[in-house]
N, C-alpha and C positions, 0 to 999 in steps of 0.2 A: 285687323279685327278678326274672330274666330268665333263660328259660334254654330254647331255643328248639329242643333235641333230643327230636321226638316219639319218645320211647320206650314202652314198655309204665307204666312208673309213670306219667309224662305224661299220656298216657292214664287212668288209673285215677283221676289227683287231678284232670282234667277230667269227667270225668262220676261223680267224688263229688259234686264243689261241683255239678252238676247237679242230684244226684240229694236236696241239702239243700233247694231250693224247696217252696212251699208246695201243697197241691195239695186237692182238696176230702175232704173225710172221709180225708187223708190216704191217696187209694186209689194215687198214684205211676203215674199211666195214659200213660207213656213207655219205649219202647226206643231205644239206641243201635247205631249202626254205624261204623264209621271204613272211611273209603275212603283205604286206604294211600297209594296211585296221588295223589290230588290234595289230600291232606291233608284231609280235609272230614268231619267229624261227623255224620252223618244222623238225625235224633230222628224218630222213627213214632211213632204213636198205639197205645197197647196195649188194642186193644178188650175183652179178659177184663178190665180193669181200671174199666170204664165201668160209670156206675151207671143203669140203665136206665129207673129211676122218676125218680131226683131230677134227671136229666141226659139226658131224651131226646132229644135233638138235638146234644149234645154237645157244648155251647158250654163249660161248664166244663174237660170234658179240654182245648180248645186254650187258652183261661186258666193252665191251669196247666203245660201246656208250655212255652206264651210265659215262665212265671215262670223255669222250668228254662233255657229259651235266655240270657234275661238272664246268670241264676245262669254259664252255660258261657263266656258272654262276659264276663264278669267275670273267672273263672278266668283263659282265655286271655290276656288283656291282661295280669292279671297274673304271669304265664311268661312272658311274653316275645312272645305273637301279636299280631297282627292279626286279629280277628275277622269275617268279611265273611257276612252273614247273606243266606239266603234263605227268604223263606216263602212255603210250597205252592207248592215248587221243579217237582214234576211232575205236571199236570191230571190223567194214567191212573192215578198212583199217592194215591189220598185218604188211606189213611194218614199219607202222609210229611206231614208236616207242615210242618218244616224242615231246612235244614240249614247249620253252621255251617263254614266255608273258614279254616284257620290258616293266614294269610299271614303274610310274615316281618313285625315289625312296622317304624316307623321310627324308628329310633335316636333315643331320646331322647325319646319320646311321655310325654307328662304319665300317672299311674296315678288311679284312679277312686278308687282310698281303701277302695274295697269288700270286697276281698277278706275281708280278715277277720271281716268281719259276714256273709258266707254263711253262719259255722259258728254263728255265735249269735243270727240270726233265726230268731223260731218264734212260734205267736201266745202269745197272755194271755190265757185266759180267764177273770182276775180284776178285781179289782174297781179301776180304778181312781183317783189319788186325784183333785182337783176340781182341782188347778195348771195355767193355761192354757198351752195351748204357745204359744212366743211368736211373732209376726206372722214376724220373716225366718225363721225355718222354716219356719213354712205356706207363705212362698214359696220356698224353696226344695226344698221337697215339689213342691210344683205345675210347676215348671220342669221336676222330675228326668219327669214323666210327660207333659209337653210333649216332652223329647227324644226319648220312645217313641212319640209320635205319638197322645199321648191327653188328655185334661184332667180335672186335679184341682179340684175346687168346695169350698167347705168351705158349706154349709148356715146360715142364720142360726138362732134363737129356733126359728122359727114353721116354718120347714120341717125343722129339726133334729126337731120331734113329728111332724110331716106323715110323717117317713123310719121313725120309730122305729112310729109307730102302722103302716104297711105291714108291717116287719119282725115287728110284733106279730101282726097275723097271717097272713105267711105262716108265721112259728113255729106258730099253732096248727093253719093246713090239713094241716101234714105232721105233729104228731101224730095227727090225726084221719082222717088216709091210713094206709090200713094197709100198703100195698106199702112207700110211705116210709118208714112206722117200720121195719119189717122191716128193710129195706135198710141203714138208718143205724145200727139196733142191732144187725146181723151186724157193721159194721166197728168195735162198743167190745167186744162178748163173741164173737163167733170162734163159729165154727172159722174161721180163715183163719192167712196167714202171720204170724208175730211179729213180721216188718217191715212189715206193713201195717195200716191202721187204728190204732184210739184206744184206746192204755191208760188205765184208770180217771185214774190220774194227772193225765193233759193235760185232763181236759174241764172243769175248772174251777168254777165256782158257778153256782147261781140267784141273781137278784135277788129278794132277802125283799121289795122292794117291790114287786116285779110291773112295773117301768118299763123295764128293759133286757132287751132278748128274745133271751135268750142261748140255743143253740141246746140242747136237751135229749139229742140225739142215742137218740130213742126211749126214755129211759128214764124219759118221765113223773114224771118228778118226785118220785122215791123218795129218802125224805131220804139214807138209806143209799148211793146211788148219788151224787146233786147234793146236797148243801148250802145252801143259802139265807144269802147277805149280804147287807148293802146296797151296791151300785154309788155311783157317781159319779151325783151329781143333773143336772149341768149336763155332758154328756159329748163331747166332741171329735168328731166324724163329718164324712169325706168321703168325694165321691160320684167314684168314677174311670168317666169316659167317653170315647166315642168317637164321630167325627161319623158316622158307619156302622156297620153291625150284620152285619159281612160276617165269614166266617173270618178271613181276615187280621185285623180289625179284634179279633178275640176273640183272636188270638196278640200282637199289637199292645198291647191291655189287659193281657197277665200279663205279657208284658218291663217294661211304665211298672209293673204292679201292684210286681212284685219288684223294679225300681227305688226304688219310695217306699219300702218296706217295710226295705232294705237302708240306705238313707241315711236311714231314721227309726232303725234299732238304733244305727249310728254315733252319732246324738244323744243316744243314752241315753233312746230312745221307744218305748214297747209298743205292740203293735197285735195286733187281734185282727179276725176278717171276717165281718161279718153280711152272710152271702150268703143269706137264704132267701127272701127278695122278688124272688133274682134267677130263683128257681126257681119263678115262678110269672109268668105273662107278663102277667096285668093289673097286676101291684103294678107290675111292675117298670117298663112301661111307665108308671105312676103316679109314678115318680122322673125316667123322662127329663126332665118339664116343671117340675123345679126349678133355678131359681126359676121363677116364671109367666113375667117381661120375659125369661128367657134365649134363648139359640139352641136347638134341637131337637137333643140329642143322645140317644146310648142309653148309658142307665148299665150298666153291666162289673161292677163292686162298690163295697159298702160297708164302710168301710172305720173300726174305732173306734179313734181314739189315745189316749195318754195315758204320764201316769207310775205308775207302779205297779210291780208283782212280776213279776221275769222269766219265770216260770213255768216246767215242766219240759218239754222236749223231746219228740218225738213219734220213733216209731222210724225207719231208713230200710232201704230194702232193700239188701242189697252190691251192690258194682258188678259180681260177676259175675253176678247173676241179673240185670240190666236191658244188659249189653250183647251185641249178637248176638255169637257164635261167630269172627268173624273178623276183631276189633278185637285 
């Protein structure tokens, strides 16, 4: 489809498909803007939307913008733009993050295929089955987060427990942090908005065997809350990095994240993101140096594939509350 008159809908089905990226505890920590004058999308950082314990430095919010950029670049190309990306377009202004340029596009530009897996990527936080994905997908995963300037690893045996025993515990420092819990159990029981955070729904299962360290989201482990199955024994994990650990390099990480992400739902591939190793700066530095022979990057996330249950969807906020006033 092509259709290159920025109108008011235009607009609104671009920063939907935005506003479907993935984003941590599902807290959606972006605003938009449209600069009528040069056609260009502005994404800011929504600091009320930052989680203060889990995210103090806020490398997560630009992850998950980067995801939202992709997602708008995806849209664009498929209307009919040109997408011309900049990030931390202006030094004085730290929020802006990015911003996105609709240029006409050129007749006849090949389409990414994506678009329609914006509306039906979300994670899994069930149990997947043991079916391996097969080799040219793994490389073609790794390539899609090559375009974004990042690299995808897939972990063997031995460092595949090395990544899970990390994730193990930084699962249990953030229950055992009481800010953290707090924090992450305000965004599954509320008071907050209906478009934000975790309905009971989305959070998924415990592994009854205690081997996959699925995030609890503060609610300890009440059977009535998480349920307990067993997971997938042998499970799919890769590690998405970046050769620097710089902002850009964190917006950088969620375009490649939401890249793989979009071009694994295409494949008929679940995924779900064990981020809490990232949220903790020894573990996490404990994954840059896999494998031991590799080059020294900094891992972004982790990321569990697989085949399994699509699971149910997480809410989004409408587009008028996430765009400013004068789009």
């Amino acid at each position: 489809m092509s259709s290159t008159t920025l109108d008011a809908p235009a607009v609104e089905r671009l920063v939907a498909a935005a506003v479907a990226a993935p984003s941590l505890h599902n807290t959606q920590p972006w605003r938009f803007r449209l600069d009528t004058d040069t056609r260009t999308v502005r994404i800011d950082a929504a600091a009320d939307r930052a989680l203060r314990h889990t995210d103090p430095v806020g490398r997560a919010v630009h992850v998950s913008v980067g995801c939202a950029v992709l997602s708008l670049r995806v849209a664009a190309a498929h209307y009919g733009w040109e997408p011309v990306t900049r990030l931390l377009p202006c030094p004085d202004r730290p929020a802006l993050l990015a911003t996105v340029r609709l240029a006409e596009a050129v007749r006849g530009a090949p389409s990414t295929g994506l678009y329609e897996a914006v509306w039906r990527r979300h994670s899994s936080r069930f149990p997947f089955s043991g079916r391996p994905l097969p080799s040219d997908l793994l490389a073609e995963l790794a390539e899609a987060a090559h375009l974004e300037g990042a690299t995808l690893r897939f972990p063997g045996r031995d460092d595949t427990e090395r990544v899970l025993r990390a994730t193990r515990e930084a699962e249990w420092r953030n229950r055992a942090d009481t800010d953290r819990a707090v924090e992450s159990r305000r965004l599954v029981s509320g008071p907050h908005s209906p478009w934000l955070g975790l309905p009971a729904a989305v959070l998924g299962l415990q592994d009854a065997l205690e081997r996959m360290p699925m995030r609890d989201f503060g609610a300890h482990r009440h059977p009535e809350v998480l349920p307990a199955r067993a997971f997938e024994t042998r499970p799919t994990l890769a590690l998405l990095s970046t050769a620097h650990d710089r902002r850009t390099d964190w917006l950088r990480a969620g375009q490649a994240l939401e890249h793989v992400l979009l071009l694994a739902t295409r494949r008929g591939v679940r995924a779900s993101l064990l981020h809490q190793a990232m949220e903790w700066p020894d573990l996490r530095r404990a994954l840059d140096g896999l494998p031991a022979d590799g080059p020294r990057v900094y891992t972004q996330m982790v990321i569990r594939l697989g085949y399994g249950p699509e699971g149910p969807a997480s809410p989004r906020r409408p587009v008028e509350e996430v765009v400013e006033a004068d789009v």
